[in-house]
C-alpha positions as CSV (number, residue, x, y, z in Angstrom):
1,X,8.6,-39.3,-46.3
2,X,9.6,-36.2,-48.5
3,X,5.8,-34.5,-47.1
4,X,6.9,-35.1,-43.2
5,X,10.9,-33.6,-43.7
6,X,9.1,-30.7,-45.9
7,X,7.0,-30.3,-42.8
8,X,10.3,-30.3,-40.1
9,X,11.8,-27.5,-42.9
10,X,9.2,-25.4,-42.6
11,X,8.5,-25.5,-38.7
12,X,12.0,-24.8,-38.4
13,X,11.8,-21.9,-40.8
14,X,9.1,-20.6,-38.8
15,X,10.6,-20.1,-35.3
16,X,13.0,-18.3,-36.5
17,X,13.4,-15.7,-33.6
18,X,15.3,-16.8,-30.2
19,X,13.3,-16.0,-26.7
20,X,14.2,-16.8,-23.3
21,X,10.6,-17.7,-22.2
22,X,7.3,-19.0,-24.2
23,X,4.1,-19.0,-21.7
24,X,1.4,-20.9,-23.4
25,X,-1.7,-22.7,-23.3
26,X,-2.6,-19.8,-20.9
27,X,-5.1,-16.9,-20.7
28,X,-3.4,-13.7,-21.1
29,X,-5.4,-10.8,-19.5
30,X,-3.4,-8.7,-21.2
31,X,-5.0,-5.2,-19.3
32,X,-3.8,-3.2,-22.4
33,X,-6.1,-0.3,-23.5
34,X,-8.3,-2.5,-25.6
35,X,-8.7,-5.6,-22.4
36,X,-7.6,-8.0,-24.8
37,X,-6.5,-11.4,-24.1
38,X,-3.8,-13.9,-25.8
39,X,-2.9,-17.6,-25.3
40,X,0.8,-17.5,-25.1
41,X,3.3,-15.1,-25.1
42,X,7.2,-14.4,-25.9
43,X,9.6,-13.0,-23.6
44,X,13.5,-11.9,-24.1
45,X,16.0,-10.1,-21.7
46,X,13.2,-9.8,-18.9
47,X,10.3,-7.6,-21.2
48,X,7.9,-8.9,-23.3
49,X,8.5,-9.2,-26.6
50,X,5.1,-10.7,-28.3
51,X,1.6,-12.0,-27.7
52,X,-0.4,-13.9,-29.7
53,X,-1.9,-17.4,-30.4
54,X,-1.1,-20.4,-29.1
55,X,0.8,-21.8,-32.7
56,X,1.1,-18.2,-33.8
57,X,4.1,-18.1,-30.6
58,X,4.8,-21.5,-30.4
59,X,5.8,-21.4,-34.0
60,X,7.2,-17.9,-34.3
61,X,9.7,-18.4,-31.2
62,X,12.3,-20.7,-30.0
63,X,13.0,-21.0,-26.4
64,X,14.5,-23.6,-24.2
65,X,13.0,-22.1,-21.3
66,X,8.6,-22.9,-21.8
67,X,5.8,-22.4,-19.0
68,X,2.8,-24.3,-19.8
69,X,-0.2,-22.4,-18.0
70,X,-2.0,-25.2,-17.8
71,X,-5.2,-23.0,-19.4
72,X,-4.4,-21.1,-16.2
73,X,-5.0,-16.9,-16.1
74,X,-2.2,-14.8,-16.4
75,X,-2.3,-11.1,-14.9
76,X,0.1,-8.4,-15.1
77,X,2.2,-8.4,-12.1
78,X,0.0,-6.2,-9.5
79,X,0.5,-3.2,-8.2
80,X,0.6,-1.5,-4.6
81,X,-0.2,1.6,-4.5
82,X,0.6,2.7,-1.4
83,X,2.2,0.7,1.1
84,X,5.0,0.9,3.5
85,X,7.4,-2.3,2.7
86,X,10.3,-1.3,5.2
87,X,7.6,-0.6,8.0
88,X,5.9,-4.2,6.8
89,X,9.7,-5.8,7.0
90,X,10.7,-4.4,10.7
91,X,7.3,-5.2,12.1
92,X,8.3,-9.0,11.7
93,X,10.6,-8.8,14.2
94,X,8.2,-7.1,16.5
95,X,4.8,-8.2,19.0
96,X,1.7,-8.7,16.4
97,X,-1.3,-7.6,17.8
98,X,-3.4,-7.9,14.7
99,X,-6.6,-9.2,15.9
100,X,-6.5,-9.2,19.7
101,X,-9.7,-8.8,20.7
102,X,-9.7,-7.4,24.5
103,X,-7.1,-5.4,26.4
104,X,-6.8,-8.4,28.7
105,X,-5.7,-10.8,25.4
106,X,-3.2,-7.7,24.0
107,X,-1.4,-7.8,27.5
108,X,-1.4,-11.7,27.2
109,X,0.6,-11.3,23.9
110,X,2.7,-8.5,25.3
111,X,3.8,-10.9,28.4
112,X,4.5,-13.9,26.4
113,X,6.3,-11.8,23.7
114,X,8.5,-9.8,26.0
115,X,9.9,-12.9,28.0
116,X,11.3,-14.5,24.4
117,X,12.7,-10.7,23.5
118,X,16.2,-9.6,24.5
119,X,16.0,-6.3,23.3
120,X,15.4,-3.3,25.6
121,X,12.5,-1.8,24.1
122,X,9.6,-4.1,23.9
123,X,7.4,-2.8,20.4
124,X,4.0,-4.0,18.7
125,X,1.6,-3.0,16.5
126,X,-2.0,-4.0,15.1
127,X,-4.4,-3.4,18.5
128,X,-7.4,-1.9,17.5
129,X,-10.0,-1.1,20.2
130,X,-12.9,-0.8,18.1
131,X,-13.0,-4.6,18.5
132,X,-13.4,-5.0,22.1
133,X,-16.3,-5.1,24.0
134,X,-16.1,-1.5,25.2
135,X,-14.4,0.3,22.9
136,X,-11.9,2.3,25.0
137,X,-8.0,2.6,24.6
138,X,-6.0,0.9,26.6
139,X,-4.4,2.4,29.6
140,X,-0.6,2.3,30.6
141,X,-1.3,1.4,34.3
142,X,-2.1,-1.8,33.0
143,X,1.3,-2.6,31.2
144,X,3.1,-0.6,34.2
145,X,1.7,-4.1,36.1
146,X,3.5,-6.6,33.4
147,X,6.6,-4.5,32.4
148,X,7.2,-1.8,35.0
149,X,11.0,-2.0,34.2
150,X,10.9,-2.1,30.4
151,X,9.8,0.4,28.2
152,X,7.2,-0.5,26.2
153,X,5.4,1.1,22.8
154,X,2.3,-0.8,21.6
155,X,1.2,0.9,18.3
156,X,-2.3,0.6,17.1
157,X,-3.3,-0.6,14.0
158,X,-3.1,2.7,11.7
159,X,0.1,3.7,13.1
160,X,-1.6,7.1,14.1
161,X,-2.0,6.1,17.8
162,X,0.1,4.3,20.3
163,X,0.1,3.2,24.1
164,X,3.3,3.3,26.3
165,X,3.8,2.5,29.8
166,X,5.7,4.4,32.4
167,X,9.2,3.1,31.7
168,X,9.0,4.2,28.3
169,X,7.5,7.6,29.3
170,X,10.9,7.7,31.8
171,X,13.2,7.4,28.8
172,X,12.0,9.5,26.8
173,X,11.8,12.2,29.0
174,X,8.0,12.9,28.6
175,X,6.2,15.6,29.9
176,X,2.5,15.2,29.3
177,X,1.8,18.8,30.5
178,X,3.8,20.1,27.6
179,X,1.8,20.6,23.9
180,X,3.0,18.6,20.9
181,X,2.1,20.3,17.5
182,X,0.0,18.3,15.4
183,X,-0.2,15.4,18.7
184,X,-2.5,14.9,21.8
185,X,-1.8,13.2,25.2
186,X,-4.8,11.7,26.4
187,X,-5.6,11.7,29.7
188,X,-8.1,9.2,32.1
189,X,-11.2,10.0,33.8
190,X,-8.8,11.0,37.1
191,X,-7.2,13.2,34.7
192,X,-4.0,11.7,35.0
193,X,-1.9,10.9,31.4
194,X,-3.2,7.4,30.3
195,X,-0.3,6.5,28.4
196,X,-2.0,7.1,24.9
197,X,-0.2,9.3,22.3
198,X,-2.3,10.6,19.2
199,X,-0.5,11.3,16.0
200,X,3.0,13.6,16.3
201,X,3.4,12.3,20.1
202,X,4.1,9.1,18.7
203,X,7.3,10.4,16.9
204,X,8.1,12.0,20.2
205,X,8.5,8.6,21.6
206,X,9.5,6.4,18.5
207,X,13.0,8.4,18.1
208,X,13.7,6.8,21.2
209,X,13.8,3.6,20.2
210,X,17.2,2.1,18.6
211,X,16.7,1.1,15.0
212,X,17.1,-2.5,13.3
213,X,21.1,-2.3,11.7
214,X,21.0,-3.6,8.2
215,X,22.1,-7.2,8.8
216,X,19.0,-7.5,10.7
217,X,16.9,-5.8,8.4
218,X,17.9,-7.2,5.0
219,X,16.8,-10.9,5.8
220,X,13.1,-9.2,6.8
221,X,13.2,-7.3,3.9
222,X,14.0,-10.9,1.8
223,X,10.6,-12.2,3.8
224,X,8.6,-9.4,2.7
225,X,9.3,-9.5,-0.5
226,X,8.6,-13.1,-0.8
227,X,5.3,-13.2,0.8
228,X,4.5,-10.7,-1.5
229,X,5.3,-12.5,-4.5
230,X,3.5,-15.4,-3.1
231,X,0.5,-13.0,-4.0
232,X,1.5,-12.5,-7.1
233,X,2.5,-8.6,-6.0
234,X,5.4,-8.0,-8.5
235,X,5.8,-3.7,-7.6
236,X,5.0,-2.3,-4.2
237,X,5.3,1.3,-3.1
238,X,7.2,2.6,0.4
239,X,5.6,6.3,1.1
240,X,7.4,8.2,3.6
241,X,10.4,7.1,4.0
242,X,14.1,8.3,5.0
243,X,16.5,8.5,2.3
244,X,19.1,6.0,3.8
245,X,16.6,3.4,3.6
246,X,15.8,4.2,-0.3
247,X,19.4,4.1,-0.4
248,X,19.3,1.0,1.4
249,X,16.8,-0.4,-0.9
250,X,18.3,0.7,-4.2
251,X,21.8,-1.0,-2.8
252,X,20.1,-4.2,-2.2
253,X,18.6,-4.2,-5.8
254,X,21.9,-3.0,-7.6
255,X,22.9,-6.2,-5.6
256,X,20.7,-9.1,-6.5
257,X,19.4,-9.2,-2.7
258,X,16.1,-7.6,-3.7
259,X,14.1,-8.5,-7.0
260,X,10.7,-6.5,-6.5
261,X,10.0,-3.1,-8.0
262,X,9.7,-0.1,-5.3
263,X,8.4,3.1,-5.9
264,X,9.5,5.0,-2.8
265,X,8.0,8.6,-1.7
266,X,10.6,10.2,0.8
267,X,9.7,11.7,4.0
268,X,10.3,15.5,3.9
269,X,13.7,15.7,5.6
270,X,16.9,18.0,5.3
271,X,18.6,15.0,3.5
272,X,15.8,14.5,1.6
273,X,15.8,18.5,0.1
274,X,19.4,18.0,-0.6
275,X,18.6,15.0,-2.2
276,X,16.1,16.4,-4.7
277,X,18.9,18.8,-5.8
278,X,19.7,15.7,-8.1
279,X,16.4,15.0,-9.5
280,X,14.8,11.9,-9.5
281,X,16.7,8.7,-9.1
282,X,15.1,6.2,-11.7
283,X,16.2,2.7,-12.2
284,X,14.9,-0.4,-13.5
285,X,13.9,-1.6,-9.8
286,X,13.4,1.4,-7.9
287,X,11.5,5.2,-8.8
288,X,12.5,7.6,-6.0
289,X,10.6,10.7,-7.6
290,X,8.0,11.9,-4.9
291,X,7.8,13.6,-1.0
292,X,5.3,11.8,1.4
293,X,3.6,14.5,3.7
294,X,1.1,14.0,6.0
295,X,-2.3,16.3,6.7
296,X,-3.9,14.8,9.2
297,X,-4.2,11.7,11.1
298,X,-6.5,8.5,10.7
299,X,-10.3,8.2,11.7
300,X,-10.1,5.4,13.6
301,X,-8.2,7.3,16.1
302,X,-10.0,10.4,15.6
303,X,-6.9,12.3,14.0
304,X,-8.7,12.6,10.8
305,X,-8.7,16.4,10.5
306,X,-13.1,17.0,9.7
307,X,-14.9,20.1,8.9
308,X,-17.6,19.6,11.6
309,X,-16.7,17.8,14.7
310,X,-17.1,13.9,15.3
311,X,-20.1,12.4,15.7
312,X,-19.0,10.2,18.9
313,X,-16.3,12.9,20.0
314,X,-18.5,16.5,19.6
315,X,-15.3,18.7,20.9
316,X,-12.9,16.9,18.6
317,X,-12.2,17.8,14.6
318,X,-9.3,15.9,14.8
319,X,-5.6,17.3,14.0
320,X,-3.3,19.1,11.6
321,X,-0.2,17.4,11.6
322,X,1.9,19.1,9.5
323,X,1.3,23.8,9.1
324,X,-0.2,24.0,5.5
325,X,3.3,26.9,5.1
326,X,4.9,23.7,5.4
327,X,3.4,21.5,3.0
328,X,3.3,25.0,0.4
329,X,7.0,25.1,0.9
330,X,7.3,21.1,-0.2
331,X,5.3,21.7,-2.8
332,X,7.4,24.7,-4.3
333,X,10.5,22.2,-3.7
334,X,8.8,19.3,-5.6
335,X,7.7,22.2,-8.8
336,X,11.5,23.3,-9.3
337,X,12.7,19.4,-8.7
338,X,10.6,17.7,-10.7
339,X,9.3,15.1,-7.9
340,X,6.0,14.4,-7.2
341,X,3.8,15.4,-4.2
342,X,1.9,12.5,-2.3
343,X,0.2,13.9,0.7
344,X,-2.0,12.0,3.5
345,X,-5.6,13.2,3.8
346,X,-8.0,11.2,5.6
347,X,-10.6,13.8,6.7
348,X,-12.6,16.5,4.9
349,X,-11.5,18.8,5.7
350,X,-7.5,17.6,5.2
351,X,-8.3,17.2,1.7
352,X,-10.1,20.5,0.9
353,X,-7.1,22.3,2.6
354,X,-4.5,20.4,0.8
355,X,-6.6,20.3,-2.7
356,X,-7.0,23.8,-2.7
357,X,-2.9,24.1,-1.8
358,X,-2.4,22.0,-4.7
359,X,-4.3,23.6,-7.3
360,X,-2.8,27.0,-5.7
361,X,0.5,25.8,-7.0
362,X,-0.3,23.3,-10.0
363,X,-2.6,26.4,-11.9
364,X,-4.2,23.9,-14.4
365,X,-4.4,20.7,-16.4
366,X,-1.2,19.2,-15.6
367,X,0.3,15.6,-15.6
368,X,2.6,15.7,-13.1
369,X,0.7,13.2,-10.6
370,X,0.6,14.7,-7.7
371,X,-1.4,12.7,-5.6
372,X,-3.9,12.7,-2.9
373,X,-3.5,9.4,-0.4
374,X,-6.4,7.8,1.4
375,X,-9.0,10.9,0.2
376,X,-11.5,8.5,2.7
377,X,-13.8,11.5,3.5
378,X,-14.5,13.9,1.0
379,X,-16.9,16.6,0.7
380,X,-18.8,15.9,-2.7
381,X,-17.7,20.2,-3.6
382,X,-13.8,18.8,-3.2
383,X,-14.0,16.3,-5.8
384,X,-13.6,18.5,-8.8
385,X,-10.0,19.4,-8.2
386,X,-8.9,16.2,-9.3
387,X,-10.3,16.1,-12.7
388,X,-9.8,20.1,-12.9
389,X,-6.1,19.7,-11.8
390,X,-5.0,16.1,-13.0
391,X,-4.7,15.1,-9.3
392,X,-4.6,11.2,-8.6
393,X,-6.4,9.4,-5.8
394,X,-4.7,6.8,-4.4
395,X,-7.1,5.1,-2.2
396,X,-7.5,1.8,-0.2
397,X,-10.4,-0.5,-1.1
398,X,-10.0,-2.5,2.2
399,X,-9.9,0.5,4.3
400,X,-13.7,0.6,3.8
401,X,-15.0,-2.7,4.4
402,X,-12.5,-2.9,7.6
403,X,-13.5,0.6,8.8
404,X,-17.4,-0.8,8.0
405,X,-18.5,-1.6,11.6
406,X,-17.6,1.4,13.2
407,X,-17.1,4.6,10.3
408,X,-20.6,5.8,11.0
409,X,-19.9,6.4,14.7
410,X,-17.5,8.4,14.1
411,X,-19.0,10.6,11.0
412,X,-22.8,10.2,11.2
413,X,-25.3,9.1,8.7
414,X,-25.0,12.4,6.7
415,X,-20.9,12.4,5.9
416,X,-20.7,8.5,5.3
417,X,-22.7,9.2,2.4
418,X,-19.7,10.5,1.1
419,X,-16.6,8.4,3.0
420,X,-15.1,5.8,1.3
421,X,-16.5,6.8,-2.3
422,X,-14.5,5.4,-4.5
423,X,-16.8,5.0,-8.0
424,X,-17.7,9.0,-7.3
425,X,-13.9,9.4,-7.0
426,X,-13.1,7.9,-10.1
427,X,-15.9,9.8,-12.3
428,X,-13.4,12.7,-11.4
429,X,-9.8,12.1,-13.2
430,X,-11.0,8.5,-15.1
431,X,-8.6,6.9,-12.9
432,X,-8.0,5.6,-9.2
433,X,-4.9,3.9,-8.2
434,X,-5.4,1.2,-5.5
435,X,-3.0,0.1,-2.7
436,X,-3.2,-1.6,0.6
437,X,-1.8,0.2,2.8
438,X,0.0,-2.7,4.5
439,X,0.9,-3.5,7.3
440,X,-2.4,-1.3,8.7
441,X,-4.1,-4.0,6.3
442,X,-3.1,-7.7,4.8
443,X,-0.8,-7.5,1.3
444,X,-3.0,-9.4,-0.5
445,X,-4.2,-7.4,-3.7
446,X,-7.2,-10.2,-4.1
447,X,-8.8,-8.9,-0.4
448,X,-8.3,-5.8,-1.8
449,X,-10.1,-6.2,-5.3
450,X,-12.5,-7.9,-2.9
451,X,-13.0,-4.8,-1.3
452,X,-13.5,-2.7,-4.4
453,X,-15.9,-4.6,-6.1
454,X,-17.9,-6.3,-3.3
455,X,-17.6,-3.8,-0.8
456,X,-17.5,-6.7,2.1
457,X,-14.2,-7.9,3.3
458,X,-13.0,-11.4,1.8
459,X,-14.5,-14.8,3.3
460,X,-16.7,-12.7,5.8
461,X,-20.2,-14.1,5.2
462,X,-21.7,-12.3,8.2
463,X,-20.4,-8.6,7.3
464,X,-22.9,-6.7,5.7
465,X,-22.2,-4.5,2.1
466,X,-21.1,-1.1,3.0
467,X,-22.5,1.7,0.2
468,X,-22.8,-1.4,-2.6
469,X,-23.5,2.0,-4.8
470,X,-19.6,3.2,-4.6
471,X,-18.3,-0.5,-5.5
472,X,-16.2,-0.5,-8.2
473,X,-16.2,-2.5,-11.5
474,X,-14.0,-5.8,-11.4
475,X,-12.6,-4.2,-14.3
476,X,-12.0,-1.0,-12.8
477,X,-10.8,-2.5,-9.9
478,X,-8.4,-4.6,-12.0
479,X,-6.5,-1.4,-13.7
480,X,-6.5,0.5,-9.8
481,X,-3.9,-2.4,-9.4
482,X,-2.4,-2.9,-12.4
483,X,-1.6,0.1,-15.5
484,X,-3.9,2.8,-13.5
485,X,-1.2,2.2,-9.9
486,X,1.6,2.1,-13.0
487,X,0.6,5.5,-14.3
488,X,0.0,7.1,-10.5
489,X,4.0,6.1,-10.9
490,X,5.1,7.7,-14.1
491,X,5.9,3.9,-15.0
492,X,3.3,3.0,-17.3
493,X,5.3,2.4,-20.4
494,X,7.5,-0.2,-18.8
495,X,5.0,-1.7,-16.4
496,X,0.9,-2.3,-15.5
497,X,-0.2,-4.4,-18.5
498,X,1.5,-7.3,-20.6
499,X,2.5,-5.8,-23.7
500,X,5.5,-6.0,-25.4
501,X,8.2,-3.8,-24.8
502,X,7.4,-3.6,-21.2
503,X,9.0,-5.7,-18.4
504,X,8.0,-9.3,-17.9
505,X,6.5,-9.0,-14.6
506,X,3.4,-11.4,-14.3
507,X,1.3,-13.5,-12.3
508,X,-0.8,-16.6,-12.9
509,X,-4.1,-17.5,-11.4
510,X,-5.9,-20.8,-10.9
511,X,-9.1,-18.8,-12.0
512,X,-10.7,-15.9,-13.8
513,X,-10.6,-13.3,-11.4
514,X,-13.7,-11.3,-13.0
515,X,-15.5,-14.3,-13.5
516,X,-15.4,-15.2,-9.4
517,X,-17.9,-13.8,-7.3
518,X,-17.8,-13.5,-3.4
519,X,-19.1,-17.5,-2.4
520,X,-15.7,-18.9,-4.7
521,X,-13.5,-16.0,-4.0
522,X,-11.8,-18.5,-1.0
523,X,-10.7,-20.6,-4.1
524,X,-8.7,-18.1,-6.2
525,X,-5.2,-18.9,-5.5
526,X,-1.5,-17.4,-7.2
527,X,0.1,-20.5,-8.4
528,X,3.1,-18.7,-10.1
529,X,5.1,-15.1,-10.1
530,X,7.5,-14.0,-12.4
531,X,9.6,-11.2,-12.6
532,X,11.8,-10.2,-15.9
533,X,10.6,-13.7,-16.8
534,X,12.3,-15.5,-14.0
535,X,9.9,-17.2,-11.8
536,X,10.2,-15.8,-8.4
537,X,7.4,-18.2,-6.4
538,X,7.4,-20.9,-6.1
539,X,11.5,-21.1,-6.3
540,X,12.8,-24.0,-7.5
541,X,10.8,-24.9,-10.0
């Protein structure tokens, strides 16, 4: 009797430290410098405060609140690089056209959609014609004989192209006979405008259309969110964006509405210069410290700005969308603000322009982030500016294997050598951070490590590897996501790896996501997200 009450004396000697939260029996990939692992782990005030052993925390820590892992695999929270959440929010309430594959089936969707929609202007994105049969764009004659009353803008997948009808080209007072800087106007084969709008002479028609108010935005926003946390997406990022809606998002946060982390890049606005006056607004939720530009336009609707022309397109080397004076004088602005510059380049030639800007202003070794997005053709003599200049590529894995079927068309055998090519890339700086780009692509950060590593898009058995010799180390692909996207942020000592001092922010997986290769990869599933230590999916348990 006196050896079993010693025994209770002791154990409660032991936990002698209060926590909110214990996870045990778990695997803790704890993506700290070192890749080490832990079975459990302590958590107080929504940050980490230990890891260790199973009894090591189990008998160091009291909680009332404990989360058996069931021998489960626990990840730090991950990580979009680059993403546009508002854009991903207001496309719910709008015509998806992700996957339609024919003309004839988009104009099904728009039909159907447009009799359920009360609104004036009928919107939808995700068309992409490199899925139908013949390849073309679509042609506004065509919607003129569906909607000829209703304006109409259907945007394609990338967001860099977009097909209107004649109503819409009536509102907006269009003149296809006039130029629009850094934008084209396509025209058919009678020469007459088609109703397709390249790049800038998109925004020449999207102004038009009246914006969501916030009590219809806010419950999409709510949606978003929790569809990312249902895959296990704690931070996301929201480049190029107006500063009412970071102010939007920063409200919502301050009020409990929104729980996810944001790191927001501003577009380059008036409000936004007066606005970096300030300096950077940082809080535990939301990092507004960066400008979003844009070089050139996407390859998929031959915007991408390329040193020689296209392969398929021999009179085209795609656009400039924004003077490089322009992007020079954002870059002085973000040098006496302190804000990072995050600019758009998709073609080589984009990115030699924009690197060679950068290092113009940056001078040497710096660590002040400035990043390069998409960098998805590169000419191997760019490359060294981001080692030689500390600049950070942000790419997007799944660009690659969805751009697969059709990249080589538009670049030719020689240049695809070099598109998409990410382990080169990372040789460069050490470091690549990883996003989605959503909604051009799914939010789920497992298609993307899919991406990475395999180079083939998830549970596609027929698609065949693209450039299996730029694939990326599960590992590797792991950090893009996780401290490496943290660090692209200036928020790697508070988030990107489990370790204590740093927020709670953590997802569990049924399975070891290194240890899954492409046949199993279907099985991997989140079962749990937490942020600050609160689970955040599934609610209400």
């Amino acid at each position: 009797m006196g050896a079993v009450l010693l025994s209770v004396g002791l154990t409660a000697c032991i936990q002698s430290e209060d926590a909110d939260l214990i996870v045990h029996n778990a695997t803790i990939h704890s993506m700290d410098e070192g890749m080490n692992t832990a079975q459990a782990m302590a958590v107080k005030d929504g940050k980490i405060i230990a890891l260790g052993a199973e009894r090591e925390i189990l008998n160091r820590y009291r909680a009332q609140s404990k989360y058996d892992a069931r021998k489960m695999h626990v990840y730090p929270g991950f990580i979009d690089a680059h993403a546009h959440f508002i854009g991903y929010a207001r496309n719910l309430a709008e015509l998806d056209l992700k996957g339609v594959g024919s003309e004839e089936e988009m104009l099904e969707r728009l039909a159907a959609f447009a009799a359920s929609s009360e609104r004036e202007w009928i919107v939808g994105r995700g068309w992409d014609q490199n899925l139908w049969e013949r390849g073309q764009y679509p042609h506004r004659s065509r919607i003129d004989s569906i909607l000829p009353d209703r304006p109409v803008l259907l945007t394609r997948i990338d967001g860099h192209a977009a097909v209107i009808n004649t109503a819409a080209m009536k509102k907006a007072a269009l003149n296809p006979d006039r130029p629009i800087a850094g934008g084209k106007m396509l025209r058919d084969a009678d020469g007459a405008f088609s109703g397709m709008l390249i790049d800038r002479a998109v925004d020449r028609i999207s102004r038009f259309i009246p914006p969501l108010d916030p009590g219809e935005l806010v419950p999409m926003l709510k949606q978003a969110q929790a569809e990312c946390f249902a895959l296990g997406l704690t931070s996301v990022s929201d480049l190029g964006i107006g500063l009412g809606e970071a102010l939007l998002l920063d409200s919502l946060q301050q009020q409990g509405e929104l729980d996810i982390r944001i790191y927001a890049s501003l577009r380059p606005e008036e409000s936004s210069l007066d606005f970096m006056h300030r300096g950077p607004l940082i809080t535990e939720r939301l990092s507004l410290r960066s400008v979003k530009m844009y070089a050139d336009g996407a390859l998929g609707s031959r915007g991408a700005l390329l040193k020689q022309p296209y392969s398929d397109d021999p009179e085209n080397y795609g656009l400039l969308l924004t003077a490089l004076e322009e992007i020079h004088a954002w870059a002085e602005a973000c040098m006496d603000f302190g804000f990072q510059l995050n600019t758009h380049c998709i073609g080589d030639s984009a990115a030699a322009l924009v690197l060679a800007l950068y290092a113009d202003q940056l001078r040497e070794m710096n660590d002040l982030r400035w990043r390069i997005e998409h960098a998805q053709v590169l000419s191997p003599g760019d490359r060294h500016y981001f080692g030689d200049y500390g600049i950070i590529p942000s790419v997007q894995p799944v660009h690659a294997v969805s751009d697969a079927p059709w990249a080589e068309e538009r670049l030719g055998p020689d240049r695809i050598a070099h598109a998409y090519a990410y382990a080169s890339l990372k040789q460069e700086l050490g470091i690549l951070a990883l996003g989605t780009d959503f909604p051009v692509e799914a939010i789920s950060p497992l298609d993307n490590l899919h991406a990475a590593v395999f180079r083939l898009p998830a549970n596609r058995e027929d698609a065949a590897v693209f450039h299996s010799d730029e694939a990326l180390s599960m590992d590797d692909a792991l950090r893009g996501m996780t401290i490496w996207a943290a660090l692209a942020q200036h928020e790697e000592e508070v988030k990107g790896s489990l370790e204590a001092g740093k927020f709670a922010d953590f997802a569990i997986y049924n399975r070891n996501i290194s240890e899954t290769g492409p046949a199993e990869w279907h099985k991997l599933k989140c079962t749990a997200t937490f942020v600050d230590g609160m689970q955040v999916y599934p609610l209400g348990n």
